[in-house]
MMTF fields as JSON, N, C-alpha, C and O atoms, coordinates in Angstrom:
{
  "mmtfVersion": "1.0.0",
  "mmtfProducer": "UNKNOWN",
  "numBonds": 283,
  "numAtoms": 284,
  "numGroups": 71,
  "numChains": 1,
  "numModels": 1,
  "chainsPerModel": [1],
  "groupsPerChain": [71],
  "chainIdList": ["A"],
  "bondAtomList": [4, 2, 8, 6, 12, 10, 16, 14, 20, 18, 24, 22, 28, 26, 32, 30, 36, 34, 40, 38, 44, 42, 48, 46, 52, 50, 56, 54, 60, 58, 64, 62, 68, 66, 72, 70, 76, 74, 80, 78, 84, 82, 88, 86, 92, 90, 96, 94, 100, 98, 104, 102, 108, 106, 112, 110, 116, 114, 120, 118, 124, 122, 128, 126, 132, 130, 136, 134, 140, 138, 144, 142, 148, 146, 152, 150, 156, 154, 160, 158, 164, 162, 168, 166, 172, 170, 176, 174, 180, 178, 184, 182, 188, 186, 192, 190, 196, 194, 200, 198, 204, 202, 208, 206, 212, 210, 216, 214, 220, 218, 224, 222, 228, 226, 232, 230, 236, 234, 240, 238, 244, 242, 248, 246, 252, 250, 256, 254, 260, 258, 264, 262, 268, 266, 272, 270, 276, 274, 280, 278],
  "bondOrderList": [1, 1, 1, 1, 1, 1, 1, 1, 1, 1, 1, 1, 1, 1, 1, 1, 1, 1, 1, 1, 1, 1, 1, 1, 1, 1, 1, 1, 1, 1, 1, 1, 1, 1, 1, 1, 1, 1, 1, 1, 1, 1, 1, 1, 1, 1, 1, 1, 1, 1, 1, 1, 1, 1, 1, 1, 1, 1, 1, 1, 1, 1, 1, 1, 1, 1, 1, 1, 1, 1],
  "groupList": [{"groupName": "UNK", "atomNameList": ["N", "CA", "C", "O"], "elementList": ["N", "C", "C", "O"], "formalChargeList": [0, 0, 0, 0], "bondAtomList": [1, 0, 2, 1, 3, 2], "bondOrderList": [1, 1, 2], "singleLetterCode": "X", "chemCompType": "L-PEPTIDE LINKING"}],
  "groupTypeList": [0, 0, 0, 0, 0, 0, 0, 0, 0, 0, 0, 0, 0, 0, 0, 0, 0, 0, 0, 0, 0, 0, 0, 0, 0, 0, 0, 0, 0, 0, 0, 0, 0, 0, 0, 0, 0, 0, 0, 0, 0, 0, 0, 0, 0, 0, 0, 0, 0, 0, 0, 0, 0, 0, 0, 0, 0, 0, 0, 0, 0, 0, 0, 0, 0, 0, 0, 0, 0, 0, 0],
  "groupIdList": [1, 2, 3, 4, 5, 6, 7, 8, 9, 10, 11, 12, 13, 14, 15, 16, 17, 18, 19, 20, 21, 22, 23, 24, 25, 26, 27, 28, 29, 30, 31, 32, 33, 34, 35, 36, 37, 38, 39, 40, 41, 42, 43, 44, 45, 46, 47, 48, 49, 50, 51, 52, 53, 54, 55, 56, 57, 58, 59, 60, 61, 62, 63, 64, 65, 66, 67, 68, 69, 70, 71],
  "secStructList": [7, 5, 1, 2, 2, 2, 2, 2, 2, 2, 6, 1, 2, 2, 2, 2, 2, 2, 2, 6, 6, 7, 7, 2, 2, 2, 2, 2, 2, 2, 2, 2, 1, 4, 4, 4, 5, 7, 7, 2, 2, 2, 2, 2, 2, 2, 2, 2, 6, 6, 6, 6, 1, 1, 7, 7, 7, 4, 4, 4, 4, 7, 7, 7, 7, 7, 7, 7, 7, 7, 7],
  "xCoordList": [0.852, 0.0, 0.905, 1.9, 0.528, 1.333, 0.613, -0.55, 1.519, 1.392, 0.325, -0.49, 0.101, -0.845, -1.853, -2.733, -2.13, -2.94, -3.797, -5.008, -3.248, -3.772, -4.239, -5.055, -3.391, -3.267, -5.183, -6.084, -5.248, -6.506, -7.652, -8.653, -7.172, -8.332, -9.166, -10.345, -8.137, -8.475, -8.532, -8.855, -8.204, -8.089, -7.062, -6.978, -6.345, -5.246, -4.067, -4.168, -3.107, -1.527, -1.998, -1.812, -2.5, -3.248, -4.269, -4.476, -4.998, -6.066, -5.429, -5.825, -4.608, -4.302, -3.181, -2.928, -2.04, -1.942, -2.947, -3.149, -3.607, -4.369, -5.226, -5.341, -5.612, -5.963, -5.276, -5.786, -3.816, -2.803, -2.41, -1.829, -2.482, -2.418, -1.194, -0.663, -0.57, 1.427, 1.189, 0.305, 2.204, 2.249, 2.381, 2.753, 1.973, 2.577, 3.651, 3.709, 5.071, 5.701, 6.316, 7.103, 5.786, 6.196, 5.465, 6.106, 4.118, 3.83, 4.731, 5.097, 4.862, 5.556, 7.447, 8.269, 7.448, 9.187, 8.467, 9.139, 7.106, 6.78, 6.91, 7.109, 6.78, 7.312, 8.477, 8.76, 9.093, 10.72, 11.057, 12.048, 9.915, 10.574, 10.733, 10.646, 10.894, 11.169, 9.574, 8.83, 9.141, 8.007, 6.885, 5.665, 7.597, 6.246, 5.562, 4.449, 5.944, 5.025, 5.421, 6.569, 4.145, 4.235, 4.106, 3.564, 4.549, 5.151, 4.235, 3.368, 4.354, 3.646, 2.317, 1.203, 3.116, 2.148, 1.069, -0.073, 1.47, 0.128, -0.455, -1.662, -0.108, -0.846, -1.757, -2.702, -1.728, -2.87, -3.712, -4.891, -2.814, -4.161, -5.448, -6.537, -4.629, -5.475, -6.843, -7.976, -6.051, -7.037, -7.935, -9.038, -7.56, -8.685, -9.761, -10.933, -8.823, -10.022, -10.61, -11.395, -10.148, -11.504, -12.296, -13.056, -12.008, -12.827, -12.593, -13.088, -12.103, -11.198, -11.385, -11.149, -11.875, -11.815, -10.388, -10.253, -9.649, -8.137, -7.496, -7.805, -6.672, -6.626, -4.911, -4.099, -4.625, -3.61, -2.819, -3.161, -2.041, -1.297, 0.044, 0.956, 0.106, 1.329, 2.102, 3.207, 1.972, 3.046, 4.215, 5.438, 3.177, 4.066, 5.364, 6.459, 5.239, 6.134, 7.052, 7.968, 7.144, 8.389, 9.444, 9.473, 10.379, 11.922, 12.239, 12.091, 12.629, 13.212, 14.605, 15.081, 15.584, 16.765, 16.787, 15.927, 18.287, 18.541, 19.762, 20.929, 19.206, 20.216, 21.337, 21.287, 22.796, 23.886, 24.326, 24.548, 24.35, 24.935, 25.983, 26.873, 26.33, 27.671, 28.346, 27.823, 29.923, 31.012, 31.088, 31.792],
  "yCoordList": [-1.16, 0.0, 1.233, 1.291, 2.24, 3.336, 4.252, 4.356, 5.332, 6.671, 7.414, 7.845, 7.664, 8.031, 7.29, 7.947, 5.784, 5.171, 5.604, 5.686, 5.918, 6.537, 8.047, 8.434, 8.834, 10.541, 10.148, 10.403, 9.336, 9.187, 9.105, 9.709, 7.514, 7.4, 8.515, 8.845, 9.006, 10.073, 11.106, 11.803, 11.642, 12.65, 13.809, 14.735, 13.167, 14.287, 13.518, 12.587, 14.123, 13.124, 13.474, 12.635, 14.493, 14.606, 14.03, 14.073, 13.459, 12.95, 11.027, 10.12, 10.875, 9.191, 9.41, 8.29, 10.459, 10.521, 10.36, 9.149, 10.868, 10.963, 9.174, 8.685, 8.648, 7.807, 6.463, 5.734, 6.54, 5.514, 6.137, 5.277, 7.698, 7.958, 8.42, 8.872, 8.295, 8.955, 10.42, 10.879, 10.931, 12.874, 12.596, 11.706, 13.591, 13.977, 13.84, 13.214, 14.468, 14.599, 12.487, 12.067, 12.061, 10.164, 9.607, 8.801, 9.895, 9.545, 10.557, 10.17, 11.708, 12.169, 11.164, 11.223, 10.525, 9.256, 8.319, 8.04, 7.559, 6.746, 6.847, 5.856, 8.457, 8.658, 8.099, 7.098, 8.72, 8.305, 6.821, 6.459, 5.781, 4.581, 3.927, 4.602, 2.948, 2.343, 2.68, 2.785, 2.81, 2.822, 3.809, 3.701, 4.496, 4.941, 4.018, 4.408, 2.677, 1.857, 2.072, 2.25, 2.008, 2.081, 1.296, 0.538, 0.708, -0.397, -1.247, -0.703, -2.749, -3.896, -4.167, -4.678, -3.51, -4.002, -2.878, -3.106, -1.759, -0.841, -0.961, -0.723, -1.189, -1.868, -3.168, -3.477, -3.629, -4.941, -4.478, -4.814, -3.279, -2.798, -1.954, -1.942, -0.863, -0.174, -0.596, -0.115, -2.081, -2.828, -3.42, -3.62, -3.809, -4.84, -3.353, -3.192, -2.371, -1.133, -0.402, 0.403, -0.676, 0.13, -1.056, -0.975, -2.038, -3.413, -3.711, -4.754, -3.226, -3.531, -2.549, -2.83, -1.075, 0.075, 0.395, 0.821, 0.126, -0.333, -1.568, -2.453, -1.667, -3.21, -3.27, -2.46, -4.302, -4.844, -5.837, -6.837, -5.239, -6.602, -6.763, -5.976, -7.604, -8.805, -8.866, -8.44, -9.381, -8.953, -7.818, -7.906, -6.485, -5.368, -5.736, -5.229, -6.359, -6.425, -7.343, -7.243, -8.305, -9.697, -8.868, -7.685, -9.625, -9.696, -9.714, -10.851, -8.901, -9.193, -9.036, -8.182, -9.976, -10.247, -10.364, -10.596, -10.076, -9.857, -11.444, -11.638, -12.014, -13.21, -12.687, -11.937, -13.457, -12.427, -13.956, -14.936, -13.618, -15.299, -15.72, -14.88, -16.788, -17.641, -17.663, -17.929, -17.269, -17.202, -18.37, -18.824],
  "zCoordList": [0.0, 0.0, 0.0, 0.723, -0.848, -0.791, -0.632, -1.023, 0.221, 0.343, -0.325, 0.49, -1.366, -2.82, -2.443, -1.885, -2.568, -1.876, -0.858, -1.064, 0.318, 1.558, 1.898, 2.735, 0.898, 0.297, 0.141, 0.94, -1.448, -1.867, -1.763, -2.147, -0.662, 0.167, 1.075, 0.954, 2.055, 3.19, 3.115, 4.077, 1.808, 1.657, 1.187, 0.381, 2.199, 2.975, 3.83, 4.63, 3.448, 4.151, 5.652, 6.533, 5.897, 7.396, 7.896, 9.109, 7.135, 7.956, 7.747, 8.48, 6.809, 7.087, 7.841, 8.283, 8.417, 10.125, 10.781, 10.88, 11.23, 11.774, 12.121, 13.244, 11.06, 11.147, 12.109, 12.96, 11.495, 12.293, 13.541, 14.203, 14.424, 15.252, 15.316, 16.331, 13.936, 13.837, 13.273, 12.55, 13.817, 13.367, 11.532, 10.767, 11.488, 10.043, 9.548, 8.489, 10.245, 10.152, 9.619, 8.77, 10.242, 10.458, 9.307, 8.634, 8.895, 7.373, 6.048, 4.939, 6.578, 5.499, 5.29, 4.376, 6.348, 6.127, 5.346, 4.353, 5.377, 4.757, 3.454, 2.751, 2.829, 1.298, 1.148, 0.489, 1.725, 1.244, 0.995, 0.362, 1.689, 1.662, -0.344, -1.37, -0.236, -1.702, -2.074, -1.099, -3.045, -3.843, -2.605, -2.482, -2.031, -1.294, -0.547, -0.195, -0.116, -0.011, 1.651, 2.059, 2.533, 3.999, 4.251, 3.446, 5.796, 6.964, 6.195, 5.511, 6.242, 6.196, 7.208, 7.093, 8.276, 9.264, 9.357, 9.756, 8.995, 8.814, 7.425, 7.464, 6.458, 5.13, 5.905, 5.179, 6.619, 6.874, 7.761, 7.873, 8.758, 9.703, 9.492, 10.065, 7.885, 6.884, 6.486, 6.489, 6.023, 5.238, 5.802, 5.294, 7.014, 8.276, 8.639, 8.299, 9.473, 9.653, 9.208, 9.709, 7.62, 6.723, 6.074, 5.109, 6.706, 5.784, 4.635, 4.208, 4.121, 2.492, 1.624, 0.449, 1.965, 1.747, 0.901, -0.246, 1.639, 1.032, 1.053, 1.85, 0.267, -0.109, 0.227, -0.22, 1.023, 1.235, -0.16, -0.791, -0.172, -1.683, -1.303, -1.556, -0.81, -0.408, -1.22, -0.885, -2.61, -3.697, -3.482, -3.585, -3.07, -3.022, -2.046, -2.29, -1.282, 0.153, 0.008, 0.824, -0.829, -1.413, -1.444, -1.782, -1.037, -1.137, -2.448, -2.897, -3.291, -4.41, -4.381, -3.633, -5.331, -5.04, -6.601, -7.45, -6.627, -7.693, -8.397, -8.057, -9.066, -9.833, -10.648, -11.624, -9.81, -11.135, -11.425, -10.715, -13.168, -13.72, -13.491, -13.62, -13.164, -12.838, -14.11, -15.193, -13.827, -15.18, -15.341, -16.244]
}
């Protein structure tokens, strides 16, 4: 779930603070992360307390690793 995501939903980067109970200032670090995408564990709590209002996708959150070919 990203940032934009939550912007969308609520409105306002202030009111989805608001929602998780973190300052502004602490969703505005969630930008910075890789893809915008915020904590795991608040992507599932999003999704459980708006009832699927927003949607949790697991995909987003995999480990990707990168294969380098053997000489």
């Amino acid at each position: 779930m990203t940032t934009q995501e939550l912007e969308t939903f609520f409105g306002s980067p202030i009111e989805a603070a608001n929602f998780f109970g973190v300052s502004p200032e602490s969703f505005y670090q969630w930008r910075k992360r890789p893809g915008g995408l915020i904590p795991k564990g608040r992507a599932t709590e999003a999704a459980y307390r708006t009832q699927g209002g927003l949607v949790y996708r697991p995909e987003l959150y995999e480990k990707r690793t990168q294969v380098t070919p053997k000489s």
